[in-house]
N, C-alpha and C positions, 0 to 999 in steps of 0.2 A: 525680547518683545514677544510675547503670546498673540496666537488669531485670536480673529473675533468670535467669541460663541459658540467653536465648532464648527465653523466654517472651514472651506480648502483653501490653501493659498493660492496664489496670483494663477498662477496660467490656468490652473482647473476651475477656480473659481469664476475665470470669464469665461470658459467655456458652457460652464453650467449656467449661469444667469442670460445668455445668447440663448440655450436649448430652452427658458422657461420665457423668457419672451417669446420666440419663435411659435410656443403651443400656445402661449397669449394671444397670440394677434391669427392664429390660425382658428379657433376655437371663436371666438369674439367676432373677427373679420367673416367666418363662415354663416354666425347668427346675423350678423350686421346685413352683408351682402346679398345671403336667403332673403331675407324679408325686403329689401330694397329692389331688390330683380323680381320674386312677385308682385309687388307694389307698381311697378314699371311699366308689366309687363301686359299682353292683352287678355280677358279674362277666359278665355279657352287652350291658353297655355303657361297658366302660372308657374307651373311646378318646372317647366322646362326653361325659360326666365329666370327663374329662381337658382336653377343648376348652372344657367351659362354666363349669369352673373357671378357666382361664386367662383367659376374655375375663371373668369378674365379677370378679375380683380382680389382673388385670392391671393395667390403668388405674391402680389405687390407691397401687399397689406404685412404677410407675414415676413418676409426680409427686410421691409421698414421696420419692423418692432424687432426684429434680432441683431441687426445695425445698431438699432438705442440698447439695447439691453448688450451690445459688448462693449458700447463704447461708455455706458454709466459704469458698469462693474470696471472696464478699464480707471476710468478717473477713481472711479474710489479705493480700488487696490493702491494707485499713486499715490495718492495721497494718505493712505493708512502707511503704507510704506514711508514716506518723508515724515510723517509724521512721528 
């Protein structure tokens, strides 16, 4: 049975797809959060709203998306594997 494509098998391969979610939802959740904590925030401290929304709900954002992103790579390793 050949991998798919060039890809790594199982164990590396969730690890790797957990590291590209994790800078997904870091990257993303950073633009997200910036602009929703200025948007929030009162208009003589946007940029500082902007920072302390990102560092509270940073963190959250990105271990959410590295949890989905080991547990898809996990299901599909399992199942390429059974299969």
């Amino acid at each position: 049975m050949s991998h798919e494509a060039g890809r790594e098998p199982c164990p590396y391969r969730i690890f790797d797809d957990m590291g590209v979610a994790f800078t997904m939802g870091a990257v993303g959740g950073g633009i997200f959060h910036s602009i929703q904590g200025a948007r929030h925030s009162p208009p003589g401290s946007r940029l500082a709203g902007s920072l302390l929304a990102v560092e509270a709900r940073g963190p959250v954002l990105d271990g959410n998306f590295a949890i989905w992103g080991a547990l898809y790579a996990s299901f599909g390793t399992t199942i390429y594997t059974l299969r």
